[in-house]
mmCIF file as gemmi writes it, N, C-alpha and C atoms, coordinates in Angstrom:
data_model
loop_
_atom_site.group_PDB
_atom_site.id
_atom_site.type_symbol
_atom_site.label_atom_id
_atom_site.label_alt_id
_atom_site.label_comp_id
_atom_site.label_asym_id
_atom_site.label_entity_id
_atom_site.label_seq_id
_atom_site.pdbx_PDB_ins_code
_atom_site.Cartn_x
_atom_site.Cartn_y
_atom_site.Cartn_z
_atom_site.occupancy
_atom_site.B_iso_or_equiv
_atom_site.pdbx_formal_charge
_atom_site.auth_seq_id
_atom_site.auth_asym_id
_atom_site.pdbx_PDB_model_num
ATOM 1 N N . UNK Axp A 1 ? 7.533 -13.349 1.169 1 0 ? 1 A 1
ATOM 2 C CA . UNK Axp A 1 ? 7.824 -11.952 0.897 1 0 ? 1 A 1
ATOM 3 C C . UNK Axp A 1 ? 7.116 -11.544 -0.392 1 0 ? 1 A 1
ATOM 4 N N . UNK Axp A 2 ? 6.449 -10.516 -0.378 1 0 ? 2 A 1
ATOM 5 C CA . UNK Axp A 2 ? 5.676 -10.052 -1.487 1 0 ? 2 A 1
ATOM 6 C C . UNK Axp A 2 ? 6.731 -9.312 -2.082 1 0 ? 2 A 1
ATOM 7 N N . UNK Axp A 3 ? 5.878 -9.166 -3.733 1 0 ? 3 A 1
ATOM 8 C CA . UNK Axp A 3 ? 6.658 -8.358 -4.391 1 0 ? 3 A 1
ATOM 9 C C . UNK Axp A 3 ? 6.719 -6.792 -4.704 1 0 ? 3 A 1
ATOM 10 N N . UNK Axp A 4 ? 6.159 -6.443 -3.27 1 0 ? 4 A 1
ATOM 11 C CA . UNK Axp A 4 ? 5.306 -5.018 -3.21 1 0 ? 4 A 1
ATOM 12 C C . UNK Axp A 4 ? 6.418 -4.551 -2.287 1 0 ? 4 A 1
ATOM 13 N N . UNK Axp A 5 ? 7.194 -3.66 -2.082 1 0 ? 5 A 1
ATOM 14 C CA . UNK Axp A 5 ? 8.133 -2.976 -0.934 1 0 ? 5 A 1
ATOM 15 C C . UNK Axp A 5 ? 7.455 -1.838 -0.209 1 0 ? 5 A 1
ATOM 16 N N . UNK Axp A 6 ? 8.501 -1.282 0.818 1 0 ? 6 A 1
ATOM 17 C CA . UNK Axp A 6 ? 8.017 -0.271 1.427 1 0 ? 6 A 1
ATOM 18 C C . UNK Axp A 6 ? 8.358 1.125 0.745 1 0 ? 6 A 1
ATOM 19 N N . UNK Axp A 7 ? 9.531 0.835 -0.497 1 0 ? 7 A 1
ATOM 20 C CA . UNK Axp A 7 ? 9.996 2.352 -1.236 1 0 ? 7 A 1
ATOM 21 C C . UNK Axp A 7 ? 8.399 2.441 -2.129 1 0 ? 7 A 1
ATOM 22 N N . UNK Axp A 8 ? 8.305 1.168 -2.414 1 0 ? 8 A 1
ATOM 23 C CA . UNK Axp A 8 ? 6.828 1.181 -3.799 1 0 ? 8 A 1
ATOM 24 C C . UNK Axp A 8 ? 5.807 1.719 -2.571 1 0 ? 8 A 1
ATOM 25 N N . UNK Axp A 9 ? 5.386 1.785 -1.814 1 0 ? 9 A 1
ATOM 26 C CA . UNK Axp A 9 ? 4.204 2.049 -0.971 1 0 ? 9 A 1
ATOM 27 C C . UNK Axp A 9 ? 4.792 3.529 -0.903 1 0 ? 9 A 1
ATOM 28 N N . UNK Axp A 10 ? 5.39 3.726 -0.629 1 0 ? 10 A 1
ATOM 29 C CA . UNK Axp A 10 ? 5.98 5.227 -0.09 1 0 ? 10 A 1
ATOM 30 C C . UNK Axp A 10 ? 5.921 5.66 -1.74 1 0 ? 10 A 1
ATOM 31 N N . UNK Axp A 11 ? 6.596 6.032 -2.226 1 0 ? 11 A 1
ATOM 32 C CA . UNK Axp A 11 ? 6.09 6.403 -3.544 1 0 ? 11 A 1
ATOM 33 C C . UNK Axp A 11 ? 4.653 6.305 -4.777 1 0 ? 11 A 1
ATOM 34 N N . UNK Axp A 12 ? 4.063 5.357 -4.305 1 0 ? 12 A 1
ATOM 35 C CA . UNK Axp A 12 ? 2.622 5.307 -4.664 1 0 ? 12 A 1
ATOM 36 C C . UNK Axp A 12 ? 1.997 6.264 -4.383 1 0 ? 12 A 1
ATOM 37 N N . UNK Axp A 13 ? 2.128 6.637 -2.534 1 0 ? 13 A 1
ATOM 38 C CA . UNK Axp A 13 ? 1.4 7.608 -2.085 1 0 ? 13 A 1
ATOM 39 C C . UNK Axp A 13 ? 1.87 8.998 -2.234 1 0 ? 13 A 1
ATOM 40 N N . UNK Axp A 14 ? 3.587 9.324 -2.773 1 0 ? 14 A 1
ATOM 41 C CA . UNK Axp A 14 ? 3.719 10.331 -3.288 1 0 ? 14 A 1
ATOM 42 C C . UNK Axp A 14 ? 3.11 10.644 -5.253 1 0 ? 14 A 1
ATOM 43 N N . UNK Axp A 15 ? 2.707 9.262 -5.203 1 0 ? 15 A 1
ATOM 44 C CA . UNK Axp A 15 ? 2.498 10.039 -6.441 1 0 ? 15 A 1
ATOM 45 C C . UNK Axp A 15 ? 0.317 10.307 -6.408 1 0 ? 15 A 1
ATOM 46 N N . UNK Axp A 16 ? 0.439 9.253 -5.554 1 0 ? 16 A 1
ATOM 47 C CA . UNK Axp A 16 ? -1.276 9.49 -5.242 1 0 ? 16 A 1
ATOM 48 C C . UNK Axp A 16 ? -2.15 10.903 -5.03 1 0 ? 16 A 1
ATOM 49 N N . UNK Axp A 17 ? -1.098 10.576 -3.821 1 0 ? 17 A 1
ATOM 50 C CA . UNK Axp A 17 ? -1.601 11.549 -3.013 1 0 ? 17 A 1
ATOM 51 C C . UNK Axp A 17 ? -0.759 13.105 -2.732 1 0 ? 17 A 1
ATOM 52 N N . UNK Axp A 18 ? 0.129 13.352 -3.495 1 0 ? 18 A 1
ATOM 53 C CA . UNK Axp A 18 ? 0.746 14.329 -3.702 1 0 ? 18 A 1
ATOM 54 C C . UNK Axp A 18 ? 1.669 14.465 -1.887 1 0 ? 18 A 1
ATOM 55 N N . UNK Axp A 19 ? 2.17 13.426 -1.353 1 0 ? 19 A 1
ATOM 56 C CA . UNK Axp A 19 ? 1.94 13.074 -0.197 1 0 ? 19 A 1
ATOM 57 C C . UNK Axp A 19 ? 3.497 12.63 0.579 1 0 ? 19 A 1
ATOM 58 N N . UNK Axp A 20 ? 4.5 13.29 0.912 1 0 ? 20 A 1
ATOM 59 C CA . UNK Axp A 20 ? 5.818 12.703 1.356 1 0 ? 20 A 1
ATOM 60 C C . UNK Axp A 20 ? 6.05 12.069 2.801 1 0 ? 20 A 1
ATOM 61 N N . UNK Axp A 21 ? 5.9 10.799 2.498 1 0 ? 21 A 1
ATOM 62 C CA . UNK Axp A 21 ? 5.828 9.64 3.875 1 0 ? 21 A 1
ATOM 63 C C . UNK Axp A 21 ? 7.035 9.007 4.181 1 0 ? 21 A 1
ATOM 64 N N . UNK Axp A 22 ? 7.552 8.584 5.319 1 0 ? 22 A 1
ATOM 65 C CA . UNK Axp A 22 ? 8.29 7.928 5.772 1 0 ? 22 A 1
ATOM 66 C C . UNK Axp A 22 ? 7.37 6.231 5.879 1 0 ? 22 A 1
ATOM 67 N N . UNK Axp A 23 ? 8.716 4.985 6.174 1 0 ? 23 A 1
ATOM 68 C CA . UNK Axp A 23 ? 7.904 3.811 6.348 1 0 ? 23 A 1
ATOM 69 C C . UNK Axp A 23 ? 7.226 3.897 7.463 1 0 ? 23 A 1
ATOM 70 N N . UNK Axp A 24 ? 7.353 4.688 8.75 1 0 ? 24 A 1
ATOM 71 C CA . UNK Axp A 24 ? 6.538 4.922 9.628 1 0 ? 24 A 1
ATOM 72 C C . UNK Axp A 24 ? 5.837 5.805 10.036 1 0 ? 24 A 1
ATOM 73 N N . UNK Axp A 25 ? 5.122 6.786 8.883 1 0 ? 25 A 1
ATOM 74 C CA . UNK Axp A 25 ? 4.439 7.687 8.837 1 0 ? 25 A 1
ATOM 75 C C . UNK Axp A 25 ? 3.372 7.265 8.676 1 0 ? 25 A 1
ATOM 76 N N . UNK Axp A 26 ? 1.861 7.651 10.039 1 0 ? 26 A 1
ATOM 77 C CA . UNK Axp A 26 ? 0.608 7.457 9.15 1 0 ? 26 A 1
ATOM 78 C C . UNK Axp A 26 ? 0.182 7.851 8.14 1 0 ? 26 A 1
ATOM 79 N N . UNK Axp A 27 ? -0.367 7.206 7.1 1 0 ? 27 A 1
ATOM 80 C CA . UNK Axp A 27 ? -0.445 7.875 5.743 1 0 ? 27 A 1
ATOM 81 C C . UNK Axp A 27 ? -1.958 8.708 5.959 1 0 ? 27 A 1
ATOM 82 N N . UNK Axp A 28 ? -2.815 8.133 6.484 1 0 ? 28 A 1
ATOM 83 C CA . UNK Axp A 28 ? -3.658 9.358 6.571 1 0 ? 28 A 1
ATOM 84 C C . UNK Axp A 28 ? -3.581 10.402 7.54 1 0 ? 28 A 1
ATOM 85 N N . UNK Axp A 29 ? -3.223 10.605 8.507 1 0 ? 29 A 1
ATOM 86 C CA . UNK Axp A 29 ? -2.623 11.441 9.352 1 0 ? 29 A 1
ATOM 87 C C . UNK Axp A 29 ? -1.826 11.995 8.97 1 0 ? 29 A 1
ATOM 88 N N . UNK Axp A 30 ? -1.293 12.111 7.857 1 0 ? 30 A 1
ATOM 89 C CA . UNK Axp A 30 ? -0.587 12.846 6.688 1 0 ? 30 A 1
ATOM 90 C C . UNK Axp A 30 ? -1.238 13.547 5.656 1 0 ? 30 A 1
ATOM 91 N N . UNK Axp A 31 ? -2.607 13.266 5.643 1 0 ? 31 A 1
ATOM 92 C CA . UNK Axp A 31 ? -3.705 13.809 4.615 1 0 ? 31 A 1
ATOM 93 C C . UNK Axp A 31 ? -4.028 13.005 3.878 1 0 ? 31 A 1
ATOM 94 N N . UNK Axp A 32 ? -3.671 11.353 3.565 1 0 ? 32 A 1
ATOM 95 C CA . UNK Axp A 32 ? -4.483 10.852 2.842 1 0 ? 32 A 1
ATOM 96 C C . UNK Axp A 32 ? -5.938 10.033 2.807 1 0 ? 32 A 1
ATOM 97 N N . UNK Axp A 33 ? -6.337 10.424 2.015 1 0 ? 33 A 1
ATOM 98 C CA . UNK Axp A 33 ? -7.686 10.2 2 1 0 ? 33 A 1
ATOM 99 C C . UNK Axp A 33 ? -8.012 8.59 1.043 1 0 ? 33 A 1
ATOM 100 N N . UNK Axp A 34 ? -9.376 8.445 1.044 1 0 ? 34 A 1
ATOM 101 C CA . UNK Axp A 34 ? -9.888 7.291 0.418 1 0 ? 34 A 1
ATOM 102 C C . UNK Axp A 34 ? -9.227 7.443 -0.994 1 0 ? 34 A 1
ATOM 103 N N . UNK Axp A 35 ? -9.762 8.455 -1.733 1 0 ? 35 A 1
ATOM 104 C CA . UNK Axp A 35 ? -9.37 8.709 -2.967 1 0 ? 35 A 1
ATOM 105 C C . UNK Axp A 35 ? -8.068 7.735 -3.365 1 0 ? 35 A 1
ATOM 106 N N . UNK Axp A 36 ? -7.62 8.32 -2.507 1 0 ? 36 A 1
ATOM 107 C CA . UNK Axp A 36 ? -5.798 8.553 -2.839 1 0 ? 36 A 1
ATOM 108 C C . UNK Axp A 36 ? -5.322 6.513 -2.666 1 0 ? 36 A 1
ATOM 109 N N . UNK Axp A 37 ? -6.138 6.542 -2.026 1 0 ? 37 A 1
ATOM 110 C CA . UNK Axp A 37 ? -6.011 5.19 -1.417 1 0 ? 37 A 1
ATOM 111 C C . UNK Axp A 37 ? -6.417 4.299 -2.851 1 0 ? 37 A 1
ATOM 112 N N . UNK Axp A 38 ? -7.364 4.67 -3.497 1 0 ? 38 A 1
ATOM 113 C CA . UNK Axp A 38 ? -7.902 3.87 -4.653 1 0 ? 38 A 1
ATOM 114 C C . UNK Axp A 38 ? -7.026 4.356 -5.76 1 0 ? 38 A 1
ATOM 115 N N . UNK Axp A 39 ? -6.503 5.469 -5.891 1 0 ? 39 A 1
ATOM 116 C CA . UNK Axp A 39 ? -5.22 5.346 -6.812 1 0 ? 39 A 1
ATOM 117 C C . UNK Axp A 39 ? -4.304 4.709 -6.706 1 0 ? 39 A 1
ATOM 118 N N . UNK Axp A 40 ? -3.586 4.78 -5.274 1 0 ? 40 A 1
ATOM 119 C CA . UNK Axp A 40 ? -2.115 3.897 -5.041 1 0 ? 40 A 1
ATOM 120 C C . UNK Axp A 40 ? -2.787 2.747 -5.514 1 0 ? 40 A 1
ATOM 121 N N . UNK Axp A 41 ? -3.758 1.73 -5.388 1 0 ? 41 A 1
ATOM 122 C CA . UNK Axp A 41 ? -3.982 0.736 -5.465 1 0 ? 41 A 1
ATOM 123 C C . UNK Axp A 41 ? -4.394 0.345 -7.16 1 0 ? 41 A 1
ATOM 124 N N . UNK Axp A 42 ? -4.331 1.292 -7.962 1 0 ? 42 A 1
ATOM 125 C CA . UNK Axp A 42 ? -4.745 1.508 -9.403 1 0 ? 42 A 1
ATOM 126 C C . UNK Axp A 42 ? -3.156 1.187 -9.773 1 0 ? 42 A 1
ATOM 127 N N . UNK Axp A 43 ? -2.226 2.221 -8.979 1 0 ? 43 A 1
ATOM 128 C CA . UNK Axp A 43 ? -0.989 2.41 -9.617 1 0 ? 43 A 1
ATOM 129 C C . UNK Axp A 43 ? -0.246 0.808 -8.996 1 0 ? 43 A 1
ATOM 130 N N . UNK Axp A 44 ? -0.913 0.293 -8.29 1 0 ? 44 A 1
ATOM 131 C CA . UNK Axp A 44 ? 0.159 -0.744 -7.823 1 0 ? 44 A 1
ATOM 132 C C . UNK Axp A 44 ? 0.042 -2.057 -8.681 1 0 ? 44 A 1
ATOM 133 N N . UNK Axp A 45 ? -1.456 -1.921 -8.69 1 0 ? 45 A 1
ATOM 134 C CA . UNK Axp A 45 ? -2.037 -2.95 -9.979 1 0 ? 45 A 1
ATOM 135 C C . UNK Axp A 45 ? -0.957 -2.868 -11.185 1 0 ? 45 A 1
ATOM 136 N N . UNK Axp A 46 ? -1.287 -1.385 -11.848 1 0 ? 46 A 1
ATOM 137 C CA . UNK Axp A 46 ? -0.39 -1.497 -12.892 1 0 ? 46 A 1
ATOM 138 C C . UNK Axp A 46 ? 0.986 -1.726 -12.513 1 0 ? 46 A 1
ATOM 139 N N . UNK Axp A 47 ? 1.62 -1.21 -11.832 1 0 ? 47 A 1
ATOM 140 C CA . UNK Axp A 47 ? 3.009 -1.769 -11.647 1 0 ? 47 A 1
ATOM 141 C C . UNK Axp A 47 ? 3.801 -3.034 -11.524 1 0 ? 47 A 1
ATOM 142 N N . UNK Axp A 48 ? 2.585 -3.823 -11.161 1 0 ? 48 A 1
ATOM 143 C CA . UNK Axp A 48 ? 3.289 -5.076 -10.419 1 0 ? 48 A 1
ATOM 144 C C . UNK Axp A 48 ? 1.983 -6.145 -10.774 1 0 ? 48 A 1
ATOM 145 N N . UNK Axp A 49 ? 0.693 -5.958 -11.173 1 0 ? 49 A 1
ATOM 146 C CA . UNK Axp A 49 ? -0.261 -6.867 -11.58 1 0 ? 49 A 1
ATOM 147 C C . UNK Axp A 49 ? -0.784 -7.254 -10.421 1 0 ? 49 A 1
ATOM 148 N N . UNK Axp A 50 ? -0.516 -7.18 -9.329 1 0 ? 50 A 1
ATOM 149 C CA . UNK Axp A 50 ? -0.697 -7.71 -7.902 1 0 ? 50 A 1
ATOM 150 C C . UNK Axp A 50 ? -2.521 -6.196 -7.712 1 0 ? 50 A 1
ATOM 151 N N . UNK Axp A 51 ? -2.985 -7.054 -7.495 1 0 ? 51 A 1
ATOM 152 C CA . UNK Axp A 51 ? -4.739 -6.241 -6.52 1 0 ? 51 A 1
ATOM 153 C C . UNK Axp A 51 ? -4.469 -6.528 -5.503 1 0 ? 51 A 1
ATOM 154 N N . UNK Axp A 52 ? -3.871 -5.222 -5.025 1 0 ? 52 A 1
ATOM 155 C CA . UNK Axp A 52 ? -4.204 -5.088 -3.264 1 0 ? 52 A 1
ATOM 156 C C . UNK Axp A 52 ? -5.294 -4.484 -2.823 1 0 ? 52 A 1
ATOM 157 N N . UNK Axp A 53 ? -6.561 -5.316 -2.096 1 0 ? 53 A 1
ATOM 158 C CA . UNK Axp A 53 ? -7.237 -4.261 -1.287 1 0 ? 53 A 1
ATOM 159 C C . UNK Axp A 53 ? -7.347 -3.157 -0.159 1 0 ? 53 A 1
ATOM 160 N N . UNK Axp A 54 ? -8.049 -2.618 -0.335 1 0 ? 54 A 1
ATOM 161 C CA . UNK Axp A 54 ? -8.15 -1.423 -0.019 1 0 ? 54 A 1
ATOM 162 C C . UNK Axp A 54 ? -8.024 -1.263 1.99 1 0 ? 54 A 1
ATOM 163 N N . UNK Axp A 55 ? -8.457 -2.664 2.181 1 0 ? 55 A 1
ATOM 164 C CA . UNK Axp A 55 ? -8.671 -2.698 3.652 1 0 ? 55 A 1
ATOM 165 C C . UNK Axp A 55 ? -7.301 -3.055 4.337 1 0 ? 55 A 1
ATOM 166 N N . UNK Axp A 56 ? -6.073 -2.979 3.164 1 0 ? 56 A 1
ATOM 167 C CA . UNK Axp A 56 ? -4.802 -3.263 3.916 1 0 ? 56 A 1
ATOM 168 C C . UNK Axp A 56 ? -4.174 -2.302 4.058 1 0 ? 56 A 1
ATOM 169 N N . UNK Axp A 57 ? -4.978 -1.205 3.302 1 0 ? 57 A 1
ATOM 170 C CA . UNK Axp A 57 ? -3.999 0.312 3.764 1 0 ? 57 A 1
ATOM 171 C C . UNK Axp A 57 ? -4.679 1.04 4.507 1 0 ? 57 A 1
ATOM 172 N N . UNK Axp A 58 ? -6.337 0.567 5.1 1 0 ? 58 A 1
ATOM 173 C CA . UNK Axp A 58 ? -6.544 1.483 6.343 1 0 ? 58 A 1
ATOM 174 C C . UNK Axp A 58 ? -5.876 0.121 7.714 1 0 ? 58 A 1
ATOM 175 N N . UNK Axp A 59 ? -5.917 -0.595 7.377 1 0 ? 59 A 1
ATOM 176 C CA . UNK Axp A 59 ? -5.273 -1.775 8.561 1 0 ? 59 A 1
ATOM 177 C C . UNK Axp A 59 ? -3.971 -1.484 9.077 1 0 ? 59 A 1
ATOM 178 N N . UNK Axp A 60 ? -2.851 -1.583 7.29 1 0 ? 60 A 1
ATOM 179 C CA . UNK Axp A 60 ? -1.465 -1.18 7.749 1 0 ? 60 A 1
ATOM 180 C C . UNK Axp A 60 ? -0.955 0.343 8.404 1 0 ? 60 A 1
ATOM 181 N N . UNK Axp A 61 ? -1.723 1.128 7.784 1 0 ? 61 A 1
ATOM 182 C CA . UNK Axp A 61 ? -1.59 2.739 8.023 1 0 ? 61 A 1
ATOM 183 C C . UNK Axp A 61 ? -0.182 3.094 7.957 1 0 ? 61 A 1
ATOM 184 N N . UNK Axp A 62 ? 0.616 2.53 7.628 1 0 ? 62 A 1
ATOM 185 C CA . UNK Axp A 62 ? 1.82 2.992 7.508 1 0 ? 62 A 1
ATOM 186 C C . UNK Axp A 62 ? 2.592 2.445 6.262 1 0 ? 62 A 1
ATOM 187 N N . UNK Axp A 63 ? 3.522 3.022 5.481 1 0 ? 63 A 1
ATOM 188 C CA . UNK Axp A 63 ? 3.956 1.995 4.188 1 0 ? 63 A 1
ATOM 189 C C . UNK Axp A 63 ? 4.805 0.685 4.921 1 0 ? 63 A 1
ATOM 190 N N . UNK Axp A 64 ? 5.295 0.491 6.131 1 0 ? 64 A 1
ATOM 191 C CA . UNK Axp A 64 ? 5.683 -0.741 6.741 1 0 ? 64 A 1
ATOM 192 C C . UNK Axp A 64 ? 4.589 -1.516 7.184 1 0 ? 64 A 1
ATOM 193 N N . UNK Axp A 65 ? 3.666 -0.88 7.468 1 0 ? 65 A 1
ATOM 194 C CA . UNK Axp A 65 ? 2.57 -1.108 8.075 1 0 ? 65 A 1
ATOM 195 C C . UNK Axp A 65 ? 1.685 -2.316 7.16 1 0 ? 65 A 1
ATOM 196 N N . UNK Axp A 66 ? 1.686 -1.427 5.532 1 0 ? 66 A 1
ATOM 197 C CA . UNK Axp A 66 ? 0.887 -2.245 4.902 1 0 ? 66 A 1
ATOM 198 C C . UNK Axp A 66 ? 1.648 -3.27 4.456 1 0 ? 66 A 1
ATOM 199 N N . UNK Axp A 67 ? 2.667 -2.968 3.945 1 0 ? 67 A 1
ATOM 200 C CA . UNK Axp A 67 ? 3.768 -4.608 3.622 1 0 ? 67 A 1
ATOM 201 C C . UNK Axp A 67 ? 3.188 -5.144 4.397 1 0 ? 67 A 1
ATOM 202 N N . UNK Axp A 68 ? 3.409 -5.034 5.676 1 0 ? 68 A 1
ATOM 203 C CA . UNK Axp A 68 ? 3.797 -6.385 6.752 1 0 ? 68 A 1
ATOM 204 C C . UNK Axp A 68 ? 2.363 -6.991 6.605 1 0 ? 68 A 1
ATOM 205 N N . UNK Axp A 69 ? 1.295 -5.956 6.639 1 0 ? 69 A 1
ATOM 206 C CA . UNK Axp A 69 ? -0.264 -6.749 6.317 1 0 ? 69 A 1
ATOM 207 C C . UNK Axp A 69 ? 0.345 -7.909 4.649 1 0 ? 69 A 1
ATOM 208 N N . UNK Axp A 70 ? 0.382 -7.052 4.114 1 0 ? 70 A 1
ATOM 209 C CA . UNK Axp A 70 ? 0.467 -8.009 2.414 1 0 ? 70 A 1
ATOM 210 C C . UNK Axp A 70 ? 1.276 -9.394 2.769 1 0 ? 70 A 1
ATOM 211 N N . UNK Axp A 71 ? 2.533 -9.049 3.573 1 0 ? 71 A 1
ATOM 212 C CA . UNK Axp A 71 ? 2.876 -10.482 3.773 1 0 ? 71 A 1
ATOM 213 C C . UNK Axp A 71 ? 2.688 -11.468 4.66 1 0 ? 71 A 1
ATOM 214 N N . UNK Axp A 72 ? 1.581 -10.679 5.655 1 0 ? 72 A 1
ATOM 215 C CA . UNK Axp A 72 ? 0.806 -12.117 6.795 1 0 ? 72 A 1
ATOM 216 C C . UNK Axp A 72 ? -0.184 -12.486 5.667 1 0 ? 72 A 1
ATOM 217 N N . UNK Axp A 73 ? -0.717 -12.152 5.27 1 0 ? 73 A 1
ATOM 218 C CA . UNK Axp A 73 ? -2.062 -12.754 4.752 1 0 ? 73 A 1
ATOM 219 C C . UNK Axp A 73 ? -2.019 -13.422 3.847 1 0 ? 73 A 1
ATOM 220 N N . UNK Axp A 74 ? -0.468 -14.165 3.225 1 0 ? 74 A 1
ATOM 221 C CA . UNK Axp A 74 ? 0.179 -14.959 2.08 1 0 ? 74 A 1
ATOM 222 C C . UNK Axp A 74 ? 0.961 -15.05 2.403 1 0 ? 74 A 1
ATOM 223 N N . UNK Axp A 75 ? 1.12 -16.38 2.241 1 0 ? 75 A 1
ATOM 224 C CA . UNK Axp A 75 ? 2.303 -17.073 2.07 1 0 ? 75 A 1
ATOM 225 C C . UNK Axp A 75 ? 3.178 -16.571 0.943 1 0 ? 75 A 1
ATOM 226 N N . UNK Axp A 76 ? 2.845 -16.073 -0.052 1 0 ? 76 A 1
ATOM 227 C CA . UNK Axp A 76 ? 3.973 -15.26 -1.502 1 0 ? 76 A 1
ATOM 228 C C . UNK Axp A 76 ? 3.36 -14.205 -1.435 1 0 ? 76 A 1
ATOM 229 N N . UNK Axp A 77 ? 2.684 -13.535 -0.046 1 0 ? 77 A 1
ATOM 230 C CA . UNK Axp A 77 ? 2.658 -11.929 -0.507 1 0 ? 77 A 1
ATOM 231 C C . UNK Axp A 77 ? 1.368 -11.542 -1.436 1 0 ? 77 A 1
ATOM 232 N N . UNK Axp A 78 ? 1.409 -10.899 -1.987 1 0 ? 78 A 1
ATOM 233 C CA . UNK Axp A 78 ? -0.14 -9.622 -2.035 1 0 ? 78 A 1
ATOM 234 C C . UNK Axp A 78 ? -0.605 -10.625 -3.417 1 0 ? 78 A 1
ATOM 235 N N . UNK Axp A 79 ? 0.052 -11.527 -3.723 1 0 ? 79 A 1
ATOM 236 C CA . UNK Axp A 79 ? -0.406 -12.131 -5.403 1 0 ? 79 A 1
ATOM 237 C C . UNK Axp A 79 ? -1.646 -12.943 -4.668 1 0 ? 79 A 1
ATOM 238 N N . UNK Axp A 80 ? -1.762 -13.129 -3.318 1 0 ? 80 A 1
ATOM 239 C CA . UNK Axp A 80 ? -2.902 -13.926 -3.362 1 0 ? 80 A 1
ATOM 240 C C . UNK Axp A 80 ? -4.058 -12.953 -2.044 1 0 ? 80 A 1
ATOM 241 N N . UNK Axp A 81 ? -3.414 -12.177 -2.082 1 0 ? 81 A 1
ATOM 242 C CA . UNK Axp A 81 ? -4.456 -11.138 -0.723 1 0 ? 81 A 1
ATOM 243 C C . UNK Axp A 81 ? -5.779 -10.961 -1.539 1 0 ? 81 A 1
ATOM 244 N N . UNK Axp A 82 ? -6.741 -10.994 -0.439 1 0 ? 82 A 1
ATOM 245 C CA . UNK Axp A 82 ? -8.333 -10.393 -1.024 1 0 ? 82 A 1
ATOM 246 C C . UNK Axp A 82 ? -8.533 -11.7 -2.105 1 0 ? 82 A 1
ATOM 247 N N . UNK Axp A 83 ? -7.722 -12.882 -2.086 1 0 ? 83 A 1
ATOM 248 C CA . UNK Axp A 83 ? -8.552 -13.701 -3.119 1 0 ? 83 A 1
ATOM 249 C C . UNK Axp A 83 ? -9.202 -14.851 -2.255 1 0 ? 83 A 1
């Protein structure tokens, strides 16, 4: 289990992307764009020290969506994704 949730994904992208998502809302089918995508991932860094790439939030497309990516691809979750 990573240390990244689905409230932190959902709120990243409200603060990104000026953007109010459910865990099963597509986030770009909601309007978000690349941009927005490289902020949440600025703001998640700082929050939590964890670099998530960028290819797990067009993969996950949803804030459940991308957890569940962060925690197949590690065994402890996003501390070792993209390394």
């Amino acid at each position: 289990m990573s240390q990244i949730s689905v409230p932190m994904i959902i709120e990243c992208v409200r603060k990104a992307a000026d953007k109010e998502v459910a865990a099963d809302t597509d986030i770009f089918s909601a309007g978000v764009d690349s941009l927005a995508v490289l902020r949440c991932r600025a703001l998640l860094k700082e929050q939590t020290g964890v670099k998530v790439p960028g290819h797990v939030f067009f993969g996950g497309r949803t804030p459940a969506g991308i957890v569940a990516m962060i925690d197949a691809q590690s065994p402890i979750g996003a501390q070792h994704v993209g390394r």
